[in-house]
C-alpha positions in Angstrom: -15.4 -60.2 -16.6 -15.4 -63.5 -14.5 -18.1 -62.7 -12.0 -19.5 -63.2 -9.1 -19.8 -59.8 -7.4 -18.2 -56.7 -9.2 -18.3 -52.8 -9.1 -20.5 -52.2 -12.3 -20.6 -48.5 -12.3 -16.8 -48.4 -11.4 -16.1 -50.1 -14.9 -18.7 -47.9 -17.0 -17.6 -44.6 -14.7 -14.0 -45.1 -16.5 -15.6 -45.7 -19.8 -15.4 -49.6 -20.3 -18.1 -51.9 -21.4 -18.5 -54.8 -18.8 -19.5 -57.6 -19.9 -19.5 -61.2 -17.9 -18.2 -64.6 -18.8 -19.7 -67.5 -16.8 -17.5 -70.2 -18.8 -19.4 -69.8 -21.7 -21.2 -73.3 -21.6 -20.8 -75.1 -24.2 -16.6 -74.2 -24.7 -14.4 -77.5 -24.9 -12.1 -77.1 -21.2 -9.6 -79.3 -22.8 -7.0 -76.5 -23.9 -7.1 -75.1 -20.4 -5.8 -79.1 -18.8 -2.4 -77.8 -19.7 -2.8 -74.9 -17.1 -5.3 -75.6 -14.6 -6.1 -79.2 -13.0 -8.9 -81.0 -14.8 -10.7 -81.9 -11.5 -11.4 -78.3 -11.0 -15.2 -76.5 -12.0 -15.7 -76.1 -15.3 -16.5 -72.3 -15.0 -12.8 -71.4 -14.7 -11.6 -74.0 -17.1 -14.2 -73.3 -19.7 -13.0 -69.1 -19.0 -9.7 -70.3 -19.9 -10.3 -72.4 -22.6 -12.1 -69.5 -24.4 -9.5 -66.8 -23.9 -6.8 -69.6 -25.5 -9.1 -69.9 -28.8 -9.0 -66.3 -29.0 -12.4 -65.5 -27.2 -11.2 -62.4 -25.7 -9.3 -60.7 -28.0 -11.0 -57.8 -28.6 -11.0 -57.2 -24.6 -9.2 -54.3 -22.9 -8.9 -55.6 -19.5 -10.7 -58.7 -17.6 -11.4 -58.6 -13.8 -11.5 -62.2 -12.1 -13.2 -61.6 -7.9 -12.2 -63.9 -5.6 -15.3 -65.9 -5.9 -13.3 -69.3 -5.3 -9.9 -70.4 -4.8 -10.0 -71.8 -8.7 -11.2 -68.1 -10.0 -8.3 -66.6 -8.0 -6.0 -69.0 -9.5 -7.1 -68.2 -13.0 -6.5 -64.6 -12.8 -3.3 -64.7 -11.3 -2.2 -66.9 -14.4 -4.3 -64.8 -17.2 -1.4 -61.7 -17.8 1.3 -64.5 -18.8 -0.8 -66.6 -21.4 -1.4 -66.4 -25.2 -2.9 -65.3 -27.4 -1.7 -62.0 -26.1 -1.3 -61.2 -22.3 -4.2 -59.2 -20.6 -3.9 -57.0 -17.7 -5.6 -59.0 -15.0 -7.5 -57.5 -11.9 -8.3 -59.6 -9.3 -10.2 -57.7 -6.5 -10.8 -59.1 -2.9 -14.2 -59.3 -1.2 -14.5 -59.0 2.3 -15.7 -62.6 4.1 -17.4 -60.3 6.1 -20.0 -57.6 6.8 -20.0 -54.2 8.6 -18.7 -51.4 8.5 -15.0 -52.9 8.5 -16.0 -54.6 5.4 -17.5 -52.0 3.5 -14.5 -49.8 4.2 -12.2 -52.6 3.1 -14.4 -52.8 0.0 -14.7 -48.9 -0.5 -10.6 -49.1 -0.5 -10.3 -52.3 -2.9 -12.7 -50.4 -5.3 -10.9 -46.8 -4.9 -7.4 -49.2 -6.2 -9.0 -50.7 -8.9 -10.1 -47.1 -10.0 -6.7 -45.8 -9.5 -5.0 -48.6 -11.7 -7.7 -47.9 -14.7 -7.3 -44.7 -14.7 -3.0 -45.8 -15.4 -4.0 -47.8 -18.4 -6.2 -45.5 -19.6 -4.3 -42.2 -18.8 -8.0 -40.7 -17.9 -10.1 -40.8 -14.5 -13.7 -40.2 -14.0 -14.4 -37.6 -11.5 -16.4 -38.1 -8.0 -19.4 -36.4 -10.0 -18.7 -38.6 -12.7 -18.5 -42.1 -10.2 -21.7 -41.2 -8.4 -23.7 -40.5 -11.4 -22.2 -44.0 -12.9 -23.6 -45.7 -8.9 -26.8 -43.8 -9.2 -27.5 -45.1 -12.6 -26.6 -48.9 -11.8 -28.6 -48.8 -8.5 -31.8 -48.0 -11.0 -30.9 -51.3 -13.0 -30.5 -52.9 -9.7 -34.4 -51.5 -8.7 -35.7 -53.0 -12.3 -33.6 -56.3 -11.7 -35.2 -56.8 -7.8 -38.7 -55.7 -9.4 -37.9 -58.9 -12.1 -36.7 -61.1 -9.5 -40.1 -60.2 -7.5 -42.8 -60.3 -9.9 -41.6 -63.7 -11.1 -44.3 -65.7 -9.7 -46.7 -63.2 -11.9 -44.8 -63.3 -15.2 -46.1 -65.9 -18.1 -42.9 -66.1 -19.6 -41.6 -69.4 -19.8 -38.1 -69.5 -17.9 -35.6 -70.2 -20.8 -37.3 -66.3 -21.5 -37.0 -65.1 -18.2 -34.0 -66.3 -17.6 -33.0 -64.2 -21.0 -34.2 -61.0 -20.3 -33.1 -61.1 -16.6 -29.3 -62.2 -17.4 -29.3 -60.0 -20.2 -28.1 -57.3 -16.8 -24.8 -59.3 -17.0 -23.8 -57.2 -20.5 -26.2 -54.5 -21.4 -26.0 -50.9 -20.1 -28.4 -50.2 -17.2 -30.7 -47.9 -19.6 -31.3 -51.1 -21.9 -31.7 -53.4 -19.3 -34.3 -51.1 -18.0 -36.1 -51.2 -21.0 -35.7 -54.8 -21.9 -36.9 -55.3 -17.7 -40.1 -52.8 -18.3 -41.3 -55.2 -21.0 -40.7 -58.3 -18.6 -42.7 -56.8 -16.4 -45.4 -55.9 -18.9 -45.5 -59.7 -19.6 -48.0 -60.7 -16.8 -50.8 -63.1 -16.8 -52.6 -66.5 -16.0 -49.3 -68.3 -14.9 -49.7 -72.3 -14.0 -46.6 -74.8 -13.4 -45.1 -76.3 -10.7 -43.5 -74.2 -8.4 -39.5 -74.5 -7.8 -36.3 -73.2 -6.0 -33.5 -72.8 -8.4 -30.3 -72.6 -6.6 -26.5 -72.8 -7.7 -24.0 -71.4 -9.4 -25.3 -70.4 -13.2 -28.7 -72.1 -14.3 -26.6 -73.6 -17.1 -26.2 -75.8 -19.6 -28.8 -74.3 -21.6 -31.0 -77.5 -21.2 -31.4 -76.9 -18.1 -34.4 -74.4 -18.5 -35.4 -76.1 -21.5 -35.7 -79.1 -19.3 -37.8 -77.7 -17.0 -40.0 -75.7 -18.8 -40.8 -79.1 -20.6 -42.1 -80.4 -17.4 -44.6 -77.7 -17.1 -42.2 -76.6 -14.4 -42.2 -72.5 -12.9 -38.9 -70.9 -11.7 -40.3 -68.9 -8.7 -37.8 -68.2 -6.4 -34.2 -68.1 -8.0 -30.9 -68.3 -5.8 -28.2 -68.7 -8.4 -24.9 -66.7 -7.7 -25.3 -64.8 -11.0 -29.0 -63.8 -10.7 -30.3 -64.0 -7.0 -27.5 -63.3 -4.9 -27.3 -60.1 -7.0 -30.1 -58.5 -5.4 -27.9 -55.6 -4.5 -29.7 -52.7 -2.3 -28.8 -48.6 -3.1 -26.1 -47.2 -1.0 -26.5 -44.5 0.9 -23.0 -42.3 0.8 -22.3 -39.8 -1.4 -19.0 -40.6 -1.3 -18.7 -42.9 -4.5 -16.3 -45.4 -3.6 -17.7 -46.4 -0.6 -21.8 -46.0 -2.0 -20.5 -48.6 -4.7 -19.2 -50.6 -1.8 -22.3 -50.1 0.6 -24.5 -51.3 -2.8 -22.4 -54.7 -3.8 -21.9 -55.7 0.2 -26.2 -55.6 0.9 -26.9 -59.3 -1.4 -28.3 -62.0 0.4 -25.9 -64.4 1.8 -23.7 -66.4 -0.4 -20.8 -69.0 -0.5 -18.9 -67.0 -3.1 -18.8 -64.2 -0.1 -18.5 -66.4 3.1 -21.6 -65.9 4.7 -22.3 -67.9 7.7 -24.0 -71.4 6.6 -26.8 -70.3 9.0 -27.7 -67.1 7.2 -27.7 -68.8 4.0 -29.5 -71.6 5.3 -32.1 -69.2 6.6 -32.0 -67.4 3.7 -33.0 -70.0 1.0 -35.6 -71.7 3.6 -37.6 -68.6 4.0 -37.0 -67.6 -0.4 -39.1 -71.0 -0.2 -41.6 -70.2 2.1 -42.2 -66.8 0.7 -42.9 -67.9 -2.8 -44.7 -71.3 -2.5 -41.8 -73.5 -3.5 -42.6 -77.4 -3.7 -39.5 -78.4 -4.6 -35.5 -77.0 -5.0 -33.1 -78.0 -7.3 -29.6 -77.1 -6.9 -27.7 -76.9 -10.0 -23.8 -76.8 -9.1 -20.6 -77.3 -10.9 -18.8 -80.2 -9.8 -16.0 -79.4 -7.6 -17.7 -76.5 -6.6 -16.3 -76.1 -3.3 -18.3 -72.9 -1.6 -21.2 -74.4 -3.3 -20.5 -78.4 -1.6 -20.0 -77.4 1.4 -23.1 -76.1 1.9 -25.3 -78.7 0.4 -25.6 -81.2 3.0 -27.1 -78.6 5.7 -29.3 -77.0 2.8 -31.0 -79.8 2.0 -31.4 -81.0 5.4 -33.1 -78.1 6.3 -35.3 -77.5 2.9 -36.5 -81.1 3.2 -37.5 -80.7 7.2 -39.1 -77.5 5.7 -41.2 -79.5 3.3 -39.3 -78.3 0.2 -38.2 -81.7 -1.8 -34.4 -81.0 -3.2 -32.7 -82.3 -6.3 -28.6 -81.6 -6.4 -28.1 -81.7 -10.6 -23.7 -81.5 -10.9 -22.9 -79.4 -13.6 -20.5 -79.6 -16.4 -20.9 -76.3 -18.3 -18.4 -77.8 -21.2 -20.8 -80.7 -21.5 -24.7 -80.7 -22.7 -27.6 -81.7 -20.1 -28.1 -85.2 -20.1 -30.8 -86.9 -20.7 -30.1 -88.8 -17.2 -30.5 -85.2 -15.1 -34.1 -84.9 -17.6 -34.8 -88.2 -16.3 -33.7 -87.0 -12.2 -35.8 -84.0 -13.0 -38.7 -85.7 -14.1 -38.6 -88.6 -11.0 -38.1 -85.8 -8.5 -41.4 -83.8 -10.0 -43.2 -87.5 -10.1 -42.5 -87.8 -6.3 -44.5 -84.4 -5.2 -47.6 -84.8 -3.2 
């Protein structure tokens, strides 16, 4: 699974185990040169460099949404590579919102359950695909009551980042569980308060980074944690309930929003939580992502909100140069 935005309870409805891959950090992207240009983010090219070691192997099926250009181009290239080919699905998210795009979506979602249900020669029922959205739309209530209660929470964030990411592999009743202990973790809480925005709060030093400068993750706007603040549907028509659910996150690059929603977006996340300062951790060559940095920043620094842009290698460790960024920008606060 190659995230951004994907069906969850379509997958588990049809009996498969989702799990997401964002890179993994840490994988050496040289293999993937052959195949993919080396200029492009490492989040693709680290994907493909671990499925060529033999990373995947034990995978059924991997789904690659158009999150970017460079994702669509990886999973149009996946079925025809060793170690083994995979069967590739590749769904489409509207660049839109509405009800055009959610029944777009509601259709996309509806083919992809059609084409698992070839491979496996079995298809969940409408009973069966509801009961898999209700359930996910309770881990989506624990995840939002995480991503809220943050600014309470004494873990440090290498911890809260753990249990809150751990919704990007386990099954929505251990998520709750591991979410309900999160939540049980409050108390005197003291730090600086900060924005994280981006693609992945990766490398690992990163968080590690940041909790050594006695600094608090408040507000988080990453594309694989607060952009998934997904809403319950409200049809009981299952396809199009899924689609209602993964269509209601905040705006994002990976989905097209209008810069000015997403600008108004991460200005108010600011506001709201008492954010001093934002830093914006992206890939390098991170188109969605680039494009929208310039007119971010402008507008979190006229809001008072001092901004760091860290780029991001996630087949390389953090540098002690971006500890040294991180620290000046934190030195610089009034």
């Amino acid at each position: 699974m190659l995230p951004v935005h994907h069906p969850r309870a379509l997958w588990r409805a049809h009996g498969y185990l989702p799990v997401e891959v964002w890179g993994p950090p840490g994988t050496d992207a040289t293999p993937a040169g052959a195949h993919l240009q080396p200029f492009l983010c490492s989040i693709p090219r680290c994907g493909l460099a671990f499925h060529l070691a033999g990373g995947l192997r034990d995978v059924d099926v991997v789904v690659v949404p158009h999150a970017c250009d460079a994702l669509q181009g990886l999973g149009s290239i996946l079925t025809d590579l060793p170690p083994r080919p995979l069967p590739a699905l590749t769904p489409y998210l509207p660049r839109a919102t509405g009800e055009v795009a959610v029944a777009f979506l509601a259709a996309e979602i509806a083919t992809l359950s059609t084409r698992l249900a070839e491979g496996s020669q079995r298809g969940p029922t409408a009973d069966d695909l509801l009961a898999a959205a209700l359930d996910e739309e309770a881990a989506d209530a624990a995840f939002r009551a995480l991503l809220d209660a943050r600014p309470r929470i004494s873990l440090s964030n290498a911890a809260f980042y753990e249990a809150v990411r751990s919704r990007e592999y386990l099954p929505p009743a251990e998520f709750r569980a591991v979410a309900e202990v999160a939540l049980a973790a409050t108390g005197p809480v003291d730090g600086i308060p900060v924005l994280l925005s981006g693609i992945v709060p990766e490398p690992a030093g990163l968080l590690a980074c940041l909790d050594r400068h006695g600094v608090r993750v408040v507000a988080d706007d990453t594309a694989c944690v607060g952009r998934r603040r997904y809403a319950p549907g409200t049809s009981t028509e299952p396809f199009r309930r899924m689609a209602e659910a993964l269509g209601s996150g905040p705006p994002d690059t990976t989905r097209g929003s209008p810069l000015s929603e997403r600008v108004a977006y991460v200005v108010a996340l600011a506001a709201q939580t008492g954010a001093r300062a934002a830093l914006l951790a992206i890939p390098g060559s991170c188109d969605p992502e680039l494009f929208a940095l310039p007119v971010l920043r402008q507008a979190l620094e006229a809001a008072g909100v001092r901004t760091l842009h860290l780029e991001t290698d996630l087949s390389m460790p953090f540098t002690a140069q971006a500890d040294t960024r991180v620290e000046a920008l934190l030195e610089s606060l009034p």
